[in-house]
N, C-alpha and C positions, 0 to 999 in steps of 0.2 A: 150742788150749785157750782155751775163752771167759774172761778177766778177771775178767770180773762176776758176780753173781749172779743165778741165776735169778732171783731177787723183783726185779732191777732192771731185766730185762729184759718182765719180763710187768707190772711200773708204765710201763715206757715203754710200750710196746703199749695199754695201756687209757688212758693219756694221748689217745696216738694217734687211739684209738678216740672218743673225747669230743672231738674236733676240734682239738685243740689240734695247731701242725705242730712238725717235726723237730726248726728250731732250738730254738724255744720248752723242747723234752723237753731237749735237750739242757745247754740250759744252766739249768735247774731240779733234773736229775740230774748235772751237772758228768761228764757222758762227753762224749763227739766225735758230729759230727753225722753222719759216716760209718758209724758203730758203730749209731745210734739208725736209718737208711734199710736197712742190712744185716735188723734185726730184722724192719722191717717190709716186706721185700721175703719173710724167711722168713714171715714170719705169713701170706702172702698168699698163699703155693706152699704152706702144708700143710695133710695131710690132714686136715677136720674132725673126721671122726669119730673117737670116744669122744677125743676131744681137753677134757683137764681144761680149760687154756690157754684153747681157744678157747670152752669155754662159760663159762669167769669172765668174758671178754668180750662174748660177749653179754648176760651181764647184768648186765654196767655199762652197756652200752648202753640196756639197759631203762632201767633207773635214770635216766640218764641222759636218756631220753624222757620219761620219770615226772616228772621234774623241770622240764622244758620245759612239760609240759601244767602241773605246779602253775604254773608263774609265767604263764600264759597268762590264769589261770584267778584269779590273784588282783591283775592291774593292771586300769589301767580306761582301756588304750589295746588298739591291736594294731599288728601289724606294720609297718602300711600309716597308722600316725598321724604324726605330724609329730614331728619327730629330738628339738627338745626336750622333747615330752609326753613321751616314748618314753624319753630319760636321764633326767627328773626321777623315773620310776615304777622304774629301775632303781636309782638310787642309793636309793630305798627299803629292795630288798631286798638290799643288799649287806652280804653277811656270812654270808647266808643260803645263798644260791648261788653257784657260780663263775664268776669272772667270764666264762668260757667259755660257760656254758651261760645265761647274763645273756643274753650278744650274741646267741646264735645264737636266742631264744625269740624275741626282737624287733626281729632281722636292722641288729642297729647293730654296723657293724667296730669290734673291739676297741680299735683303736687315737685312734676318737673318745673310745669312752667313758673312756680313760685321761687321755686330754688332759682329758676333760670335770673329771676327778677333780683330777688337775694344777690348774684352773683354778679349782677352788673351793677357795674358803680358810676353809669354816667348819672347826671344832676336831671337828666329830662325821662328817666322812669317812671312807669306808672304807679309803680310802690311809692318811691321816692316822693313825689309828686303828690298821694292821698295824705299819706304820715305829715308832711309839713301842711296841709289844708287841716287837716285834724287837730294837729298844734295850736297852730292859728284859734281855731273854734274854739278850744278847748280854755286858752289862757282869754279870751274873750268873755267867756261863759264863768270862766273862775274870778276874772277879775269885776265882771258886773254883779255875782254875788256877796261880792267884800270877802272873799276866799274860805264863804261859808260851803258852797256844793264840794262832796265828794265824787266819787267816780257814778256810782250810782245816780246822784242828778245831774250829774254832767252828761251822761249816758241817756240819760230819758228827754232833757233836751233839746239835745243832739237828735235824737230822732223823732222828737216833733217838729222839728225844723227840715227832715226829710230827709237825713244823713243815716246810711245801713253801718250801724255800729255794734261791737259785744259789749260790756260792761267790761269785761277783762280788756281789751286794745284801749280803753280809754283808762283804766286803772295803770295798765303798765306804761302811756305815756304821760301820766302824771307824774309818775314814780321817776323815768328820765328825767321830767323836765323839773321834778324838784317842787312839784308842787302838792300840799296838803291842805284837807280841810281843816278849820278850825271849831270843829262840833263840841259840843260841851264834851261827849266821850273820846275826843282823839285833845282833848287840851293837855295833855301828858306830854303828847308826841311834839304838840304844838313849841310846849315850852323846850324841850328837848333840843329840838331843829333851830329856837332861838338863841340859846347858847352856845350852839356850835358858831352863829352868823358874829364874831367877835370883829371888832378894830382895832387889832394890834397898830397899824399905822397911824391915828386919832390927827390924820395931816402935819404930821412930821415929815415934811418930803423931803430934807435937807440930812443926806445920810453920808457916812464917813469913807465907803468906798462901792467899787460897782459890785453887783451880786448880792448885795444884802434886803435890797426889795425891788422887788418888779411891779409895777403896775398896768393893768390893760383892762381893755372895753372893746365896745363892739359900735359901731356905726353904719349907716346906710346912707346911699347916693344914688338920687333916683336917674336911673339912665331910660330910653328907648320906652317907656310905659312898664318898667321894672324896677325893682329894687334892686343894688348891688351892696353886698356887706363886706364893712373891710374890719378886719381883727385886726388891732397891734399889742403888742408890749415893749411896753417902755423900762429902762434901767434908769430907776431916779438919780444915780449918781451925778449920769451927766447929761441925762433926758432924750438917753439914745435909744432912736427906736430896735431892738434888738430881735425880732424879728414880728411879721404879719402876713396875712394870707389875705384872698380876695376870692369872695364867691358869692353864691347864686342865692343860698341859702343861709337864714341864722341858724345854724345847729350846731350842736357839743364838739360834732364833729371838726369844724371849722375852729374853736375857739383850743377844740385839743390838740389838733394837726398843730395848729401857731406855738403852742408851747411849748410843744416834742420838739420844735425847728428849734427854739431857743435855748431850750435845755441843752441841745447835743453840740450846740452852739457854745456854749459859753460854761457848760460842767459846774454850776457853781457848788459852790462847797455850804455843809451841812449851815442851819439858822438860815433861809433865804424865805423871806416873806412873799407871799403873792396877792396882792390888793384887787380889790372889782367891786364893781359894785354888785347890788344885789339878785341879777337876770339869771333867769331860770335855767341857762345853759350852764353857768358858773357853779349854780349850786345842785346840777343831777348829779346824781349818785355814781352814774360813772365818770364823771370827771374829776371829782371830789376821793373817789377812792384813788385813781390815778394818780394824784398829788401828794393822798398818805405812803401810797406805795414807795414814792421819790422823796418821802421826810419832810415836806413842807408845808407852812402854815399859812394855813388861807385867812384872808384879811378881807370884810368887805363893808362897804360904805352903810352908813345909817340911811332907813327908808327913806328916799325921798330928798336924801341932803346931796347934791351932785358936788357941792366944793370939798368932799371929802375923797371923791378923785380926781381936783380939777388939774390934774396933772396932763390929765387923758383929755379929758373936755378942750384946754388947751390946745395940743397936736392936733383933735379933729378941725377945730377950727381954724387952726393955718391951713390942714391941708386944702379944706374947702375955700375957705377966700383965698388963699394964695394960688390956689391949681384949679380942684374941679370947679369952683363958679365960673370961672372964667375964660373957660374953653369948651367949644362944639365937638365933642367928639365922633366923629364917623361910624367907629363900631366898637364893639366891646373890646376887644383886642389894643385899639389905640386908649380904650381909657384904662385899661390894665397896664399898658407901657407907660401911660403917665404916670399914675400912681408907682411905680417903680423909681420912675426920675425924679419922683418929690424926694422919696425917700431919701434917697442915695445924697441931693439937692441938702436934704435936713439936716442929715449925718453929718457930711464930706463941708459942706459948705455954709451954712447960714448959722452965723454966731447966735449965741443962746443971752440973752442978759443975765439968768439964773447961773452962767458960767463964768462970770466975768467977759462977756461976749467972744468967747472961744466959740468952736463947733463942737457938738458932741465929742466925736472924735475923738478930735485935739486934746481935748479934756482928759478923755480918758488915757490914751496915749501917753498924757505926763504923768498922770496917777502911777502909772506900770513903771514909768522910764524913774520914779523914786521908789518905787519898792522892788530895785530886781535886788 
């Protein structure tokens, strides 16, 4: 008795049929890649005729040809042009078409144009672009379970909801984003991952000099029918922001770049705590080892309790009521230059009351100018 379901066996087959090979079916449909060569050894030994099966397959296939001749028909290379005219007109239309039927219009192996994809680091990629919508899905799905689903029903669905996902692409952006089920057999793991999430800072923000704790968070401002996210970190000493980044996407990325700037920034010396609160980019494994590597102890706020960084919740909210509420910005470009001049505004200028209303600065400045 076959396992599975018809519908998953006639999506393998039309996979099939659209060039894509066995293993590729296989681990997109999370079967075995014996089960998916089994299908298509019967597809190949049956009778056509009045065969429902086989005429959905032919015309996927059309379709499928249909689609080849559009994207033919709207580059302004061919087959026989040179590899990168040929990736720059594909990454065009990515989105549009699969990347299957991308390669086979303009005879580039898949596996350049993946790399191609890999190697471009603009923010409007199609890779780029899928991973952060899979994120999205994915902590949506985890968080409406009470962070009971693992990869496995996250993965199942994800794809009753109509999304072509493996069980491994959704396992391994758990794994970044720091997220685990809580199943009666991973409660080991569970508790494990809970004692790592410690608060050394338990809201003592009032520290003896700069470099001994950093605190940051992450924020969004919605511009243009977008979100834009700004990372800072803060030195509680004297509540200076010590360094931040501004961009398109929440990822590790974004929250790692901002601390590299402030590490190489300011070198501090061994014991320097770094606080956050709990978001899933704080606690992926890559970011988390990045920190053991540098000797420093991560710090992060109790579930749910924000005044255990309201060090941060603070700054965001000057910057918004002081700056972005209250200005139309033009284009992204002018509200990246704003956010610049607050900063600088915060720094350089605007006394602190937790300073004895000094500016950061200032603050810090005198710190240095009694301990040379």
């Amino acid at each position: 008795m076959n396992k599975y379901p018809e519908t998953v066996k006639q999506e393998a087959l039309t996979y099939y049929e659209s060039g894509i090979n066995a293993k590729e079916i296989a681990e997109t449909l999370s079967i075995s890649k014996s089960t998916v060569y089994k299908w298509i050894n019967e597809g190949n030994n049956a009778v056509p005729n009045n065969s429902i099966a086989y005429l959905k397959r032919l015309e996927n296939k059309v379709k499928r040809l249909e689609g080849i001749v559009e994207i033919l028909q709207s580059v302004d290379c061919t087959a026989n042009s040179p590899l990168n005219e040929k990736l720059a007109a594909l990454e065009q239309l990515q989105g549009k078409y699969s990347v299957h039927m991308l390669c086979e219009a303009l005879k580039v192996p898949r596996g350049t144009f993946y790399n191609f994809i890999l190697r471009n680091k603009r923010d409007n990629t199609w890779y780029s672009k899928r991973q952060e919508e899979l994120r999205i899905k994915i902590q949506k799905i985890y968080d409406e379970s009470n962070q009971i689903f693992g990869a496995a029903k996250i993965t199942a669905v994800l794809k009753e909801q109509g999304n072509r996902v493996s069980e491994k692409m959704v396992r391994n952006l758990m794994g970044d984003m720091g997220l685990i089920s809580i199943r009666q057999d991973a409660k080991s793991i569970y508790d494990r991952e809970q004692r790592k999430l410690k608060n050394h800072l338990n809201r003592q923000f009032n520290v003896s000099g700069p470099d001994e704790v950093w605190v940051s968070d992450v924020t969004y401002f919605r511009w243009n029918e977008k979100n834009i996210y700004i990372c800072a970190i803060i030195d509680l000493y004297a509540r200076k922001v010590i360094s931040y980044k501004v961009g398109i996407k929440n990822s590790t990325q974004l929250i790692k770049s901002t601390f590299k700037n402030a590490y190489e920034l300011r070198h501090p010396i061994k014991g320097l705590i770094f606080h956050t609160d709990r978001g899933s980019n704080y606690r992926s494994k890559s970011f988390c080892d990045y920190l053991q590597s540098l000797d420093i102890a991560q710090s992060f706020s109790r579930a749910y309790v924000p005044y255990d960084n309201s060090v941060m919740e603070s700054f965001f909210s000057s910057l918004k009521r002081e700056e972005l509420y209250r200005t139309k910005y033009r284009s992204e470009k002018e509200l990246r230059t704003a956010i610049d001049n607050y900063i600088i505004f915060y720094n350089e200028k605007r006394p602190h009351a937790k300073n004895g209303y000094k500016t950061p600065s200032k603050k810090e400045i005198e710190y240095h100018e009694r301990h040379k």
